[in-house]
N, CA, C, O and CB atoms as a CASP TS submission, in Angstrom:
PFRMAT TS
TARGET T0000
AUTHOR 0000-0000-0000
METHOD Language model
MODEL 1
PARENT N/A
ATOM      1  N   UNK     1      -1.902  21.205  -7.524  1.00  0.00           N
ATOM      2  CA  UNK     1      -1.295  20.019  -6.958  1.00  0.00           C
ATOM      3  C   UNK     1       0.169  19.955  -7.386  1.00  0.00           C
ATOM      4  O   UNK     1       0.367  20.071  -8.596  1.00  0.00           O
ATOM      5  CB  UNK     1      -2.060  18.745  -7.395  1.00  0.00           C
ATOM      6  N   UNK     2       1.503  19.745  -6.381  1.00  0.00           N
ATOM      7  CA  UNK     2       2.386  19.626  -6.720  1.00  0.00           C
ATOM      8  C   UNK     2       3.131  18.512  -7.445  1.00  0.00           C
ATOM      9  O   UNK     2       2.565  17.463  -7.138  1.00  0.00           O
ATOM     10  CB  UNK     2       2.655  19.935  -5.998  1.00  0.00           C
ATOM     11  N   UNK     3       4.057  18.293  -8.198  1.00  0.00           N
ATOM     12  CA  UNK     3       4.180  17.286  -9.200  1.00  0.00           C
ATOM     13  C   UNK     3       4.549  16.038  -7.705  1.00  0.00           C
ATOM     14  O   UNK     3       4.610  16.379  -6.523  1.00  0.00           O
ATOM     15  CB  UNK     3       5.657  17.711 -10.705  1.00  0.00           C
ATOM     16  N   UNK     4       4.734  14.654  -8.231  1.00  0.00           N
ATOM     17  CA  UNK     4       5.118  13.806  -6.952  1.00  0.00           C
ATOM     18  C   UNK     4       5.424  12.470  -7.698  1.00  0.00           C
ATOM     19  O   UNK     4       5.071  12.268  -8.859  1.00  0.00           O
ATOM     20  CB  UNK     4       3.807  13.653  -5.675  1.00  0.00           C
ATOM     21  N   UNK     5       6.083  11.612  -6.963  1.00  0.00           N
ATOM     22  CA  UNK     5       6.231  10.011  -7.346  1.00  0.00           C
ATOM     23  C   UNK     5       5.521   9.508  -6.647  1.00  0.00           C
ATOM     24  O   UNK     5       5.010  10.063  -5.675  1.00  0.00           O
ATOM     25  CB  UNK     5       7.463   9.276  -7.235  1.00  0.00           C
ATOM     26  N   UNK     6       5.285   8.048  -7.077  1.00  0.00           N
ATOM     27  CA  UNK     6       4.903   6.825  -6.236  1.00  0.00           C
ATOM     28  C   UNK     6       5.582   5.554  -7.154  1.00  0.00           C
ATOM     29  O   UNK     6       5.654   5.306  -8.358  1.00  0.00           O
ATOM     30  CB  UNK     6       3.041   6.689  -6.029  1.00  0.00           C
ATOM     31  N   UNK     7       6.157   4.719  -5.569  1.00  0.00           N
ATOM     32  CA  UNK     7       6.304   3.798  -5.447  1.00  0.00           C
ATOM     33  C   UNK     7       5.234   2.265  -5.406  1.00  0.00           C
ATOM     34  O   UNK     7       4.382   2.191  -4.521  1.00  0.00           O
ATOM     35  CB  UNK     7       6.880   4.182  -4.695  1.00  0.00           C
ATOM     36  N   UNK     8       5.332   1.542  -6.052  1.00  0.00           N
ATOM     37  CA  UNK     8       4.225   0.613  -6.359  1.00  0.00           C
ATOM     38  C   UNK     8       5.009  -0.996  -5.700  1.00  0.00           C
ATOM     39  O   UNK     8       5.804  -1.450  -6.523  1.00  0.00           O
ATOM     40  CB  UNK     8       3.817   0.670  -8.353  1.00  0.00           C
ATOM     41  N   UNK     9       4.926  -1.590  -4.802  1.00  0.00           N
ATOM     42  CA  UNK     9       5.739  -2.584  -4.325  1.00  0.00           C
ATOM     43  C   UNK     9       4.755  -3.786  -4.492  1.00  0.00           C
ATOM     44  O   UNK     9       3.800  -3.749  -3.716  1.00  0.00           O
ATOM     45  CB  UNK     9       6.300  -2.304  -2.824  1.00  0.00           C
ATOM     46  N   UNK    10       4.785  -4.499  -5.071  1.00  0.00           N
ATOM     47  CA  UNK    10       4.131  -5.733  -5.284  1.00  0.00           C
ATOM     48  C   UNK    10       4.319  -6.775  -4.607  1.00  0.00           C
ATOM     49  O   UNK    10       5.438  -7.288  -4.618  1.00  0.00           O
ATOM     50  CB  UNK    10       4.275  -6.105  -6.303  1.00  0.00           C
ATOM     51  N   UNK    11       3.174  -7.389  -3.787  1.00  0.00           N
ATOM     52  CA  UNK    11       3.156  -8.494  -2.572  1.00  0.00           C
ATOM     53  C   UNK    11       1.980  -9.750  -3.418  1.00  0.00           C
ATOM     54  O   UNK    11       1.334  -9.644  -4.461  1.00  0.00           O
ATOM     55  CB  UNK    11       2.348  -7.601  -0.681  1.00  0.00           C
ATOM     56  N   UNK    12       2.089 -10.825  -2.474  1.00  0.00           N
ATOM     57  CA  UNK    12       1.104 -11.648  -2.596  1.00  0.00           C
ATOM     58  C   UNK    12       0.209 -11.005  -1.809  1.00  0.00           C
ATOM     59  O   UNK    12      -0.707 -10.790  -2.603  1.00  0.00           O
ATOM     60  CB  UNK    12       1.361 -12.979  -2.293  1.00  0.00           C
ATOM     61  N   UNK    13      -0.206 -10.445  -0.497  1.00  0.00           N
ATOM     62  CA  UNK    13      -1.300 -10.444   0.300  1.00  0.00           C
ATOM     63  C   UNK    13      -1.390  -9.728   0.516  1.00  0.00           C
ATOM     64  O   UNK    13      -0.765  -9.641   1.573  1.00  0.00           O
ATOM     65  CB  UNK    13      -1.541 -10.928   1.092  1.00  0.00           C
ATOM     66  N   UNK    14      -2.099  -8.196   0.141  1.00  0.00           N
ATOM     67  CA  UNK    14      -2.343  -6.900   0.465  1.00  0.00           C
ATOM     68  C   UNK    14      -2.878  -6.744   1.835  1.00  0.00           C
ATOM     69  O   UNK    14      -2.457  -6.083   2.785  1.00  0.00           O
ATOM     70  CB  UNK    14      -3.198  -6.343  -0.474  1.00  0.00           C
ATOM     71  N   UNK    15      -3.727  -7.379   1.728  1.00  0.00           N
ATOM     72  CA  UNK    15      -4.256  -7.247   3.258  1.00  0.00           C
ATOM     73  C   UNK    15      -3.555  -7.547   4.786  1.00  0.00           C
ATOM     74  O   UNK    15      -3.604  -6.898   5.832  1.00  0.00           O
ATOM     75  CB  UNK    15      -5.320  -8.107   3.262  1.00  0.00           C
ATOM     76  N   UNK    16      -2.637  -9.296   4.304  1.00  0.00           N
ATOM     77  CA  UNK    16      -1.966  -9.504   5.433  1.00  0.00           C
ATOM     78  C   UNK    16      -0.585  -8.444   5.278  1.00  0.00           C
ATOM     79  O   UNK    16       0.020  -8.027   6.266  1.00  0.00           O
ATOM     80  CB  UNK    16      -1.652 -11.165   5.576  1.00  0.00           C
ATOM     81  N   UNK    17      -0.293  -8.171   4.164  1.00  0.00           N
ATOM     82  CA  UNK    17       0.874  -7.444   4.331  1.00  0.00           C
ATOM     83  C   UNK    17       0.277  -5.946   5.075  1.00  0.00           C
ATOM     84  O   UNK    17       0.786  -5.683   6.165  1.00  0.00           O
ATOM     85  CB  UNK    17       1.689  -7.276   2.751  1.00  0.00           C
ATOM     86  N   UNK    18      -0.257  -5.448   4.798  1.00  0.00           N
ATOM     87  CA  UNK    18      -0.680  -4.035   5.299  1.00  0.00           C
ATOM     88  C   UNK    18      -0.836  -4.408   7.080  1.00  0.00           C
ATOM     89  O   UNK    18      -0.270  -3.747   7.951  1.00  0.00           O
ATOM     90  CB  UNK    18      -2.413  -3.424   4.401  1.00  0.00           C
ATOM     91  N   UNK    19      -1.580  -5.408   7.300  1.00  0.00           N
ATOM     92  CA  UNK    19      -1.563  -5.827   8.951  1.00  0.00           C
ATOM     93  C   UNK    19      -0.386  -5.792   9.681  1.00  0.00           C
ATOM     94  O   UNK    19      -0.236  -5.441  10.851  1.00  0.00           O
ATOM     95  CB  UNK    19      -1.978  -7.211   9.208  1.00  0.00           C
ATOM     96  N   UNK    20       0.825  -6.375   8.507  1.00  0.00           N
ATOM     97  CA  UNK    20       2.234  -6.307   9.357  1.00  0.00           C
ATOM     98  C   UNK    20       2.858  -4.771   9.301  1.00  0.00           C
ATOM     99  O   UNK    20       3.540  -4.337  10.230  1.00  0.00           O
ATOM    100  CB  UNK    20       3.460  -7.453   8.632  1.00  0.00           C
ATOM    101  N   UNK    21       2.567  -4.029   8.171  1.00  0.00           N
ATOM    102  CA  UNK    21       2.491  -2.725   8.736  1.00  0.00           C
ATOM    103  C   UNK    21       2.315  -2.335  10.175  1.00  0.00           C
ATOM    104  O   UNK    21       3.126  -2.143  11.080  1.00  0.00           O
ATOM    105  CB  UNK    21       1.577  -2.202   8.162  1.00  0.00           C
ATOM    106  N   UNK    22       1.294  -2.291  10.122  1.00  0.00           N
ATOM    107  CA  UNK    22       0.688  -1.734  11.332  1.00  0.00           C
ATOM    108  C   UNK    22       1.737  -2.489  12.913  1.00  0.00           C
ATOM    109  O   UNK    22       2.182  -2.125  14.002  1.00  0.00           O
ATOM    110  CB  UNK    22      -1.270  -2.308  11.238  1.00  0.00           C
ATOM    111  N   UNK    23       1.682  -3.434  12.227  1.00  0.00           N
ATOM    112  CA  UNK    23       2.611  -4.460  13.632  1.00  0.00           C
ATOM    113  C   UNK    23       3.792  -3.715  14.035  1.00  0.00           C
ATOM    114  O   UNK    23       4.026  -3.337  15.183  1.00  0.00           O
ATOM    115  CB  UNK    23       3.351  -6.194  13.102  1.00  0.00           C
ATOM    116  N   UNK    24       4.623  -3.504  12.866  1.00  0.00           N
ATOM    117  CA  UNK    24       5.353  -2.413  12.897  1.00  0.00           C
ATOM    118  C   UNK    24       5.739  -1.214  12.829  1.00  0.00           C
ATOM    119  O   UNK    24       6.774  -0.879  12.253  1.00  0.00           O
ATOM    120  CB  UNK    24       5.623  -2.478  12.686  1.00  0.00           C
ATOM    121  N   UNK    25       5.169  -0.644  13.248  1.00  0.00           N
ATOM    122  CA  UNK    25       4.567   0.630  13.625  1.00  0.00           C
ATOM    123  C   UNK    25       4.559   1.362  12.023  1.00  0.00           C
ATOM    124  O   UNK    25       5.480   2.171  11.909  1.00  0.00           O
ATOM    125  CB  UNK    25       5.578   1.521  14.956  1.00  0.00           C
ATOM    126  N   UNK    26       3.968   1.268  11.176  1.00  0.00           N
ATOM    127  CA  UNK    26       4.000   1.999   9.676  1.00  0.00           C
ATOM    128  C   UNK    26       1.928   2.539  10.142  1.00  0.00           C
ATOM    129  O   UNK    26       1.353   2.453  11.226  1.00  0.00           O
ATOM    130  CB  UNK    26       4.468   0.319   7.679  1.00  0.00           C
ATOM    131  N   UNK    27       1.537   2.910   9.144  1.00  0.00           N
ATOM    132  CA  UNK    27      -0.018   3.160   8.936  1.00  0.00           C
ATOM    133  C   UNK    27      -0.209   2.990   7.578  1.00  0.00           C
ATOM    134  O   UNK    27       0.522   3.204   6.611  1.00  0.00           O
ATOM    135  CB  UNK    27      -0.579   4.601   9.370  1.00  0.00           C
ATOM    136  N   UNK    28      -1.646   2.448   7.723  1.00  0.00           N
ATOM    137  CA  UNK    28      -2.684   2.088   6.241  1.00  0.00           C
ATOM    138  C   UNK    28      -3.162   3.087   6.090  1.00  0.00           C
ATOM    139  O   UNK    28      -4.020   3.305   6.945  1.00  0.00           O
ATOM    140  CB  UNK    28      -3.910   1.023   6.185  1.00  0.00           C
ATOM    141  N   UNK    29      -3.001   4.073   5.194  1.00  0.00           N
ATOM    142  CA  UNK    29      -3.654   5.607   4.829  1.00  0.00           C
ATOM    143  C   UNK    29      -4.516   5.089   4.202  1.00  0.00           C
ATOM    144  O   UNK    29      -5.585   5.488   4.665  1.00  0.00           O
ATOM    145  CB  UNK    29      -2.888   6.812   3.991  1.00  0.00           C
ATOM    146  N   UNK    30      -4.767   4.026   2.934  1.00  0.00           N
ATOM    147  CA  UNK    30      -5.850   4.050   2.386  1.00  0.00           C
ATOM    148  C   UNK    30      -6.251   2.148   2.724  1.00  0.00           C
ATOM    149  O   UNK    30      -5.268   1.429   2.548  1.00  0.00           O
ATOM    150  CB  UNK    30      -5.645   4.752   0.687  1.00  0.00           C
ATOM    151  N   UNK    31      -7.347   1.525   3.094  1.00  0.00           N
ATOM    152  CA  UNK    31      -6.983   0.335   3.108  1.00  0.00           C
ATOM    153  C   UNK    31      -7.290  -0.194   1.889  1.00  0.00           C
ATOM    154  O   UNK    31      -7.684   0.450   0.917  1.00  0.00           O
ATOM    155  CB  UNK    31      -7.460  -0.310   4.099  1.00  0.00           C
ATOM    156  N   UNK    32      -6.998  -2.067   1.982  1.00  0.00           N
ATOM    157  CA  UNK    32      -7.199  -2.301   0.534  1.00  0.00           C
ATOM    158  C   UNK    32      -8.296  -2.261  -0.508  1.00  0.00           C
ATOM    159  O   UNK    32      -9.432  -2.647  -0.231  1.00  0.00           O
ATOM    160  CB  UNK    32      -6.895  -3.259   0.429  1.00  0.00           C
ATOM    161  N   UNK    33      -8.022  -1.874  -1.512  1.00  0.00           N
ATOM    162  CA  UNK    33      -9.258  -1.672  -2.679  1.00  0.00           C
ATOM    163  C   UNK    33      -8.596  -2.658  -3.842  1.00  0.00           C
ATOM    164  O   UNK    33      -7.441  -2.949  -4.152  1.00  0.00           O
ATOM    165  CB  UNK    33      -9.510   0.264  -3.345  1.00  0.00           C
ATOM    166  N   UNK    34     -10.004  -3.049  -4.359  1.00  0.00           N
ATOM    167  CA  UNK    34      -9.788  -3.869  -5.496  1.00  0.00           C
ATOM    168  C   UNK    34     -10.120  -2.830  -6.810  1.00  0.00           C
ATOM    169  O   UNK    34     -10.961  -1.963  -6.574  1.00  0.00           O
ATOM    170  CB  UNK    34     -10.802  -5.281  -5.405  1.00  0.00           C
ATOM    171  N   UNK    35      -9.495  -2.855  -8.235  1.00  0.00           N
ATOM    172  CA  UNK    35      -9.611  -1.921  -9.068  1.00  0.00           C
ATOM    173  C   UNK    35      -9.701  -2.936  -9.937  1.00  0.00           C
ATOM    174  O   UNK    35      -8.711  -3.631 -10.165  1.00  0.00           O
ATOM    175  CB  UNK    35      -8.663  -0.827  -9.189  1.00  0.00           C
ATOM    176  N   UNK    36     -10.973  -3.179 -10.579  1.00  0.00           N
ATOM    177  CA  UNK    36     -11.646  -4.114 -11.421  1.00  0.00           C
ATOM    178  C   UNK    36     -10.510  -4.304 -12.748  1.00  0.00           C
ATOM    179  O   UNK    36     -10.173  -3.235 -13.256  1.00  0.00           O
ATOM    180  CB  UNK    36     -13.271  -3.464 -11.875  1.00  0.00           C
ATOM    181  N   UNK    37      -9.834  -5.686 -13.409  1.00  0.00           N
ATOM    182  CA  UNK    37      -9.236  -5.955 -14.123  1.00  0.00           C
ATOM    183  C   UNK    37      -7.836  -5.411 -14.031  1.00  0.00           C
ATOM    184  O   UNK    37      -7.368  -5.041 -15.108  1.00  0.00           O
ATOM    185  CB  UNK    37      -9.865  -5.788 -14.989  1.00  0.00           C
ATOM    186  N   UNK    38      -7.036  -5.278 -12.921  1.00  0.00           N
ATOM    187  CA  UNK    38      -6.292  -4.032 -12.376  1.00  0.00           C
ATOM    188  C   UNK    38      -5.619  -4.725 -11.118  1.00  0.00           C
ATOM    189  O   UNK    38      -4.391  -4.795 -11.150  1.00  0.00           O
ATOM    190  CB  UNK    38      -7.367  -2.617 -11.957  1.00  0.00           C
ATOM    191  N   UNK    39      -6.190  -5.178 -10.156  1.00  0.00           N
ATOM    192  CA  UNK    39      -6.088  -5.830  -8.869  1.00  0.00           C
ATOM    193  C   UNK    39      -6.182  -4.827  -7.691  1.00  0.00           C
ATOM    194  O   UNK    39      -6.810  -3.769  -7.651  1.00  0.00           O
ATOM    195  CB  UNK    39      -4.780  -6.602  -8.799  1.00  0.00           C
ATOM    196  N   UNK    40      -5.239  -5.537  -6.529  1.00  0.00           N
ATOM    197  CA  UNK    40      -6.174  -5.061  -5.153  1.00  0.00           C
ATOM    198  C   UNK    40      -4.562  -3.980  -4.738  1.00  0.00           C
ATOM    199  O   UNK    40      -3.408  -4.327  -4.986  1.00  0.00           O
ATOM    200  CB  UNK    40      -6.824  -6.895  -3.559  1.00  0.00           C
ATOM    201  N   UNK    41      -4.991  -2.692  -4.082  1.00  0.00           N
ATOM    202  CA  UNK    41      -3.824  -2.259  -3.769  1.00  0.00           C
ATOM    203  C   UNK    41      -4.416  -1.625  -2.167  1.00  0.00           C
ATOM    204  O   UNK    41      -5.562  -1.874  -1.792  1.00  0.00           O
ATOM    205  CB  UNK    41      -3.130  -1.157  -5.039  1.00  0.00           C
ATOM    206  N   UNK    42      -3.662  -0.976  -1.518  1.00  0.00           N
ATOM    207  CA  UNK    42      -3.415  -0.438  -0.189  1.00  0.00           C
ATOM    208  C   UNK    42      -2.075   0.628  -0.226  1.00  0.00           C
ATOM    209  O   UNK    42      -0.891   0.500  -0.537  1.00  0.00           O
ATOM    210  CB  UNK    42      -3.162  -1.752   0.852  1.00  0.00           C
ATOM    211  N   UNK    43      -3.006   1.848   0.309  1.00  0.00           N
ATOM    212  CA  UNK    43      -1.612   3.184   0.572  1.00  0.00           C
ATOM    213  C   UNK    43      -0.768   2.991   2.124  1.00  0.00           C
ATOM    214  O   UNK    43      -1.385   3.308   3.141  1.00  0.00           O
ATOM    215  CB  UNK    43      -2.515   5.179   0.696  1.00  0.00           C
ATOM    216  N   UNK    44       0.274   2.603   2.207  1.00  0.00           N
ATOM    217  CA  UNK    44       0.922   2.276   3.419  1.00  0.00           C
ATOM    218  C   UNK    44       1.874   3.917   3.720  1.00  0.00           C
ATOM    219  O   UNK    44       2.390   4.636   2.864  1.00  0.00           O
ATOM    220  CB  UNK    44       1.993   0.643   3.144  1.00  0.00           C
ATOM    221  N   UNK    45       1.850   4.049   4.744  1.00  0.00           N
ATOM    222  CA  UNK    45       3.683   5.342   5.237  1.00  0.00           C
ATOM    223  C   UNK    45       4.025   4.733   6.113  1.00  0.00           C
ATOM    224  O   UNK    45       3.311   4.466   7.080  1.00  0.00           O
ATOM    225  CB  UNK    45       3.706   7.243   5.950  1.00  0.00           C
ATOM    226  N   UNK    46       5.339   4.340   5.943  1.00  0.00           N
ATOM    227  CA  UNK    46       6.303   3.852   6.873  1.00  0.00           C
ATOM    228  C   UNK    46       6.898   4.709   7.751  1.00  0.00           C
ATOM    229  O   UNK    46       7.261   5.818   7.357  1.00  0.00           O
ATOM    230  CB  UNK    46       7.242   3.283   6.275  1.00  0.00           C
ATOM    231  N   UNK    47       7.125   4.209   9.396  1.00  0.00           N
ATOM    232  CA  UNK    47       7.293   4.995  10.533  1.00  0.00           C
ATOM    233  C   UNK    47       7.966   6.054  10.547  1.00  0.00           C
ATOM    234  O   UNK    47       7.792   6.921  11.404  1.00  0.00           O
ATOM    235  CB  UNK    47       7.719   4.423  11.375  1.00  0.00           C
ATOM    236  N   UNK    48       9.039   6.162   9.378  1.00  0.00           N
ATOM    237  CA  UNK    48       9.409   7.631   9.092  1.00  0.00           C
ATOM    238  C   UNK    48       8.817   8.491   8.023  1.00  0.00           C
ATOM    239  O   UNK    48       9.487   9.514   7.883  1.00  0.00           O
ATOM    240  CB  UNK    48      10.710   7.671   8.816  1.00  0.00           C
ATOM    241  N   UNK    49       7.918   8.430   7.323  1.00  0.00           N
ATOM    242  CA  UNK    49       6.989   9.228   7.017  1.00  0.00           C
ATOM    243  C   UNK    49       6.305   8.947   5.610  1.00  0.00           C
ATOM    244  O   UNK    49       5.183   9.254   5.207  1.00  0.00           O
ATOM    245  CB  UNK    49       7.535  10.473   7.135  1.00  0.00           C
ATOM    246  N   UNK    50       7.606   8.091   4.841  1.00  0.00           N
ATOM    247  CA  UNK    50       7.744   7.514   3.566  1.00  0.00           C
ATOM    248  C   UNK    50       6.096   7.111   3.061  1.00  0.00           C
ATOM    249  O   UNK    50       5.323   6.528   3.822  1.00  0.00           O
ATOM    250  CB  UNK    50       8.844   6.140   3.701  1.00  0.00           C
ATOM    251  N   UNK    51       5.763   7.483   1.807  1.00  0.00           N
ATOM    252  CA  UNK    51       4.729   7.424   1.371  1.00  0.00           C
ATOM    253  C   UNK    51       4.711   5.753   0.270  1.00  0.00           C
ATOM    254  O   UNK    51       5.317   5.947  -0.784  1.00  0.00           O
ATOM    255  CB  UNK    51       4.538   8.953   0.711  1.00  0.00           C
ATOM    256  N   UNK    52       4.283   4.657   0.366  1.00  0.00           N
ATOM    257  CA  UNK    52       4.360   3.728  -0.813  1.00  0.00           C
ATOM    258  C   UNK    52       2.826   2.816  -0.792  1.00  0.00           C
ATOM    259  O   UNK    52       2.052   2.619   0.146  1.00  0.00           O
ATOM    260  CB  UNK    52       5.872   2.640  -0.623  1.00  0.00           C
ATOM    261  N   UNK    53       2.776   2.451  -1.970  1.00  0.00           N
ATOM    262  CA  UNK    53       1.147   1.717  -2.833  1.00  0.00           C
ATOM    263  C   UNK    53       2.171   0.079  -2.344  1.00  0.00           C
ATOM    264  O   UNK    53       3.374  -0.121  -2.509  1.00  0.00           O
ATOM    265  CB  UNK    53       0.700   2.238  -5.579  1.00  0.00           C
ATOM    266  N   UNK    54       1.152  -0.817  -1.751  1.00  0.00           N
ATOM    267  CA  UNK    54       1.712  -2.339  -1.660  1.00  0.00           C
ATOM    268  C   UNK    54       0.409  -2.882  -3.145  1.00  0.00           C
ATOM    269  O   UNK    54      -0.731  -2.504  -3.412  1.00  0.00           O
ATOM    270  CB  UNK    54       1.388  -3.324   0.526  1.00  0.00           C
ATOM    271  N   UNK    55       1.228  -3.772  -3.701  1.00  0.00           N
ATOM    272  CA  UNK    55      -0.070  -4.466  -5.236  1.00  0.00           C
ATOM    273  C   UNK    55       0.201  -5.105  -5.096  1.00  0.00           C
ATOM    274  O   UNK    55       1.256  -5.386  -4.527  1.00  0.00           O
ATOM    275  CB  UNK    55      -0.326  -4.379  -6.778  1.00  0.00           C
ATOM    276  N   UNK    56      -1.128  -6.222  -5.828  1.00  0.00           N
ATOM    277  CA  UNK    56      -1.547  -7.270  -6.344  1.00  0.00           C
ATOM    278  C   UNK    56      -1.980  -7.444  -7.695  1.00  0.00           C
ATOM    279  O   UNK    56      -3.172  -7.586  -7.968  1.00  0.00           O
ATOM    280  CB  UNK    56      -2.324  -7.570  -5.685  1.00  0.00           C
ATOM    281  N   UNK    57      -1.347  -7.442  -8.294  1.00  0.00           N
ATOM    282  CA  UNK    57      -1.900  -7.830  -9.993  1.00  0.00           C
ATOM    283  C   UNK    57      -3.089  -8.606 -10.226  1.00  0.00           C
ATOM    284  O   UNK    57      -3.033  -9.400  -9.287  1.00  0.00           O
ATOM    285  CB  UNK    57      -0.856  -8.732 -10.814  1.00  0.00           C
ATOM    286  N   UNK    58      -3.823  -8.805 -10.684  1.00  0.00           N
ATOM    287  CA  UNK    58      -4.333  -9.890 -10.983  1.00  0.00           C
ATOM    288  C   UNK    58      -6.209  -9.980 -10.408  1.00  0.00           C
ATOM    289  O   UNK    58      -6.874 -10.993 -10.626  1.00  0.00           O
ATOM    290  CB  UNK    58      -3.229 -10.955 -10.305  1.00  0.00           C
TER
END
């Protein structure tokens, strides 16, 4: 596996935010998951190809 970053962008609403993705033409690669004591995240790529994690703390 090649080495890589990620970007972690923190929202209130994983879910509605990932919907406006899609509105705008981006895609939900992974949809949202909750990670017990951790919170809820979603893998988004934006229409030019850009790879980023949208979070929720808590």
């Amino acid at each position: 596996m090649q080495p890589t970053w990620g970007t972690f962008i923190t929202v209130d609403d994983v879910a509605g935010t990932a919907a406006k993705v899609t509105e705008l033409g981006g895609k939900v690669l992974m949809p949202a998951m909750t990670v017990p004591d951790i919170g809820t995240f979603a893998l988004i790529q934006d229409p030019q190809g850009a790879m980023f994690a949208i979070v929720h703390y808590g």
